[in-house]
N, C-alpha and C positions, 0 to 999 in steps of 0.2 A: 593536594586539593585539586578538584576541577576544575581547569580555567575557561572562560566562554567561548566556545567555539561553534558559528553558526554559518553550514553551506551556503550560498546562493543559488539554492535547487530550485527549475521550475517547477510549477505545480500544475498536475492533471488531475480533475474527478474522477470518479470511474462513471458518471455519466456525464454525457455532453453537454448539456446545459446544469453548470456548475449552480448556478444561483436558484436554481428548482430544485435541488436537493433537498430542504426540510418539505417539500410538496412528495418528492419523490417517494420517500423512507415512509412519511403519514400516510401514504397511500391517496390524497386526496388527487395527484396528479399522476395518470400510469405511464411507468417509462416508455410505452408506445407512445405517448402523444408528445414523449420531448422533441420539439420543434427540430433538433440537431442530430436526430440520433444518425441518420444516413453520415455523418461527417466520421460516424465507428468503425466504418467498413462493412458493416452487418450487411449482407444480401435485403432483408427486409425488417419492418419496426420491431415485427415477432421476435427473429433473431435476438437484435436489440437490446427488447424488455428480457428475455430470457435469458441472457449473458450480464447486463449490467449492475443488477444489484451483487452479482458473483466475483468482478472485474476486480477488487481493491487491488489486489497483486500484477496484475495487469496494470494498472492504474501507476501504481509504485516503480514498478520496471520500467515503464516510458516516463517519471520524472529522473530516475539515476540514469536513462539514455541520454537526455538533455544534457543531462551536469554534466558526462563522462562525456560528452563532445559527439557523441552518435548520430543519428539520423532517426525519430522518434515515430515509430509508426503508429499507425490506427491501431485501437483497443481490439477490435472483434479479428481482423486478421494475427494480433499478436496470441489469444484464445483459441485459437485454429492451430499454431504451430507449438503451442505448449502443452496442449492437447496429444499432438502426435509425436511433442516428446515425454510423453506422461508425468507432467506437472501435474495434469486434470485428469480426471477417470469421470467420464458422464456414459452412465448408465439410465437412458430414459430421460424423466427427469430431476435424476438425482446427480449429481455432484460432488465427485470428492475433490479435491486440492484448496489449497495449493500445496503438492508432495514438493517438499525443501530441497530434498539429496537429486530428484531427477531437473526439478527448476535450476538449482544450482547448476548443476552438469549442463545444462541448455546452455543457460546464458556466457556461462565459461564458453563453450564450442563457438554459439553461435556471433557471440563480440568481445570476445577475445580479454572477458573483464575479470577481476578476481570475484569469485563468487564461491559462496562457503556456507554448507546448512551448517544453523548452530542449535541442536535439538535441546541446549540447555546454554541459558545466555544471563548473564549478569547485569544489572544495567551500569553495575562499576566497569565493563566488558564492555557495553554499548560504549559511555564515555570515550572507554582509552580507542576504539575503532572510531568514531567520528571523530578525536584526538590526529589520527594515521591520515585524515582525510577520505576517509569512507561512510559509506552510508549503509543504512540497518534496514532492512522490513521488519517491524516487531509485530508479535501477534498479542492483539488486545481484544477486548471486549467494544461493541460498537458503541456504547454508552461513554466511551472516551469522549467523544464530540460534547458530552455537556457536562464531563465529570460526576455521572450517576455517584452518590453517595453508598446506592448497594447495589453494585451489579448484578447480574442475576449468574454470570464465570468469569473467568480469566479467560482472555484467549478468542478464536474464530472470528476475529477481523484483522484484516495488516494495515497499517499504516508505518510511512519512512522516516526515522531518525534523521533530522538534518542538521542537527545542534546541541549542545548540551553548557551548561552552567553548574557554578554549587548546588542551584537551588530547583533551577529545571530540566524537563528535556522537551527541543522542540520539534516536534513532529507535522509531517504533513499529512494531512488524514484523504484519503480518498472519499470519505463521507461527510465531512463535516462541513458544518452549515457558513454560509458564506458571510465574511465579516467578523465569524466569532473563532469555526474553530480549521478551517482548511488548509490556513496556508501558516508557517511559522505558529502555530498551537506551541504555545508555553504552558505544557504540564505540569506540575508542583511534583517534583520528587517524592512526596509524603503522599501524593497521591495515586502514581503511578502504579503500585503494587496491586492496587485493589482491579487492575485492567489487564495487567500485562502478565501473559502466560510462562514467562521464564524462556520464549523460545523463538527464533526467527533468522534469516538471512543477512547475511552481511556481502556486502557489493564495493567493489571498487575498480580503480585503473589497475591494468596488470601488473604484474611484480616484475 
């Protein structure tokens, strides 16, 4: 049986001002006017708005630097160097990533951490890895943050496994809304499946 086991991971948005996020997502605030955004690294707010709603895995990776003891950089400069390790493929302005096998390969090189695509991931899996003292990127649906009852897929947003129980798993969401679902988010097991695409990275200290 699973017994509870819950990191003390800090937690980053993937935009700057955390607490403007359901402003953010509604569209009713553009991520150019977040007051914080120069705090990303981004040269200008453009940059910014145009990397930020992209960033969850950015986002994920500077909370497992924190925990794993690292030195946690800016989001936009982390985007730069994931990029020219082909994590990201931007074509214009289109976007592929986050690619798992070349992110993996990065973050192994560049801090020396275990890091492992898992192109097919169990969440019995997830358990026994945050069991070992690791952490997960799972890929979910971004409707996680209110537990949409029909998603519209599984999959295309990351959010970090930090804990797990019989009954839940808890995730830190790079999107979700402040106070309900960003930090410590206690998913219901029974509901998880209808978010989570089967597939994502696992992270830890070196072996």
């Amino acid at each position: 049986m699973t017994t509870a086991t819950t990191h003390r991971v800090p937690y980053f948005s993937q935009w700057e001002s955390a607490s403007l996020v359901p402003e953010f997502v509604s569209g009713t605030t553009a991520a150019a006017a977040d007051p914080l955004w120069a705090s990303s690294g981004a040269d200008t707010a453009e940059e910014y708005s145009f990397w930020a709603p992209r960033m969850c895995g950015m986002a994920c990776l500077r909370m497992a630097l924190g925990y794993f003891g690292h030195p946690v950089p800016a989001s936009v400069p982390l985007v730069r160097e994931a990029l020219a390790a082909g994590a990201y493929v931007r074509d214009g302005d289109q976007v592929q990533g986050l690619i798992y096998a070349p992110f993996a390969a990065w973050v192994a090189t560049r801090w020396g951490l275990f890091a492992e695509s898992r192109p097919q991931l169990s969440v019995d899996q997830v358990d026994a890895e945050v069991a070992r003292g690791r952490l997960v990127l799972l890929s979910v649906h971004w409707s996680i943050r209110t537990l949409d009852l029909e998603p519209a897929q599984r999959g295309g947003h990351l959010v970090l496994a930090v804990g797990s129980s019989p009954d839940h798993i808890a995730i830190h969401n790079p999107s979700g809304f402040p106070e309900i679902s960003q930090q410590f988010h206690q998913v219901p097991r029974a509901d998880l499946g209808r978010f989570f695409a089967g597939r994502g990275v696992v992270l830890g200290r070196a072996q």
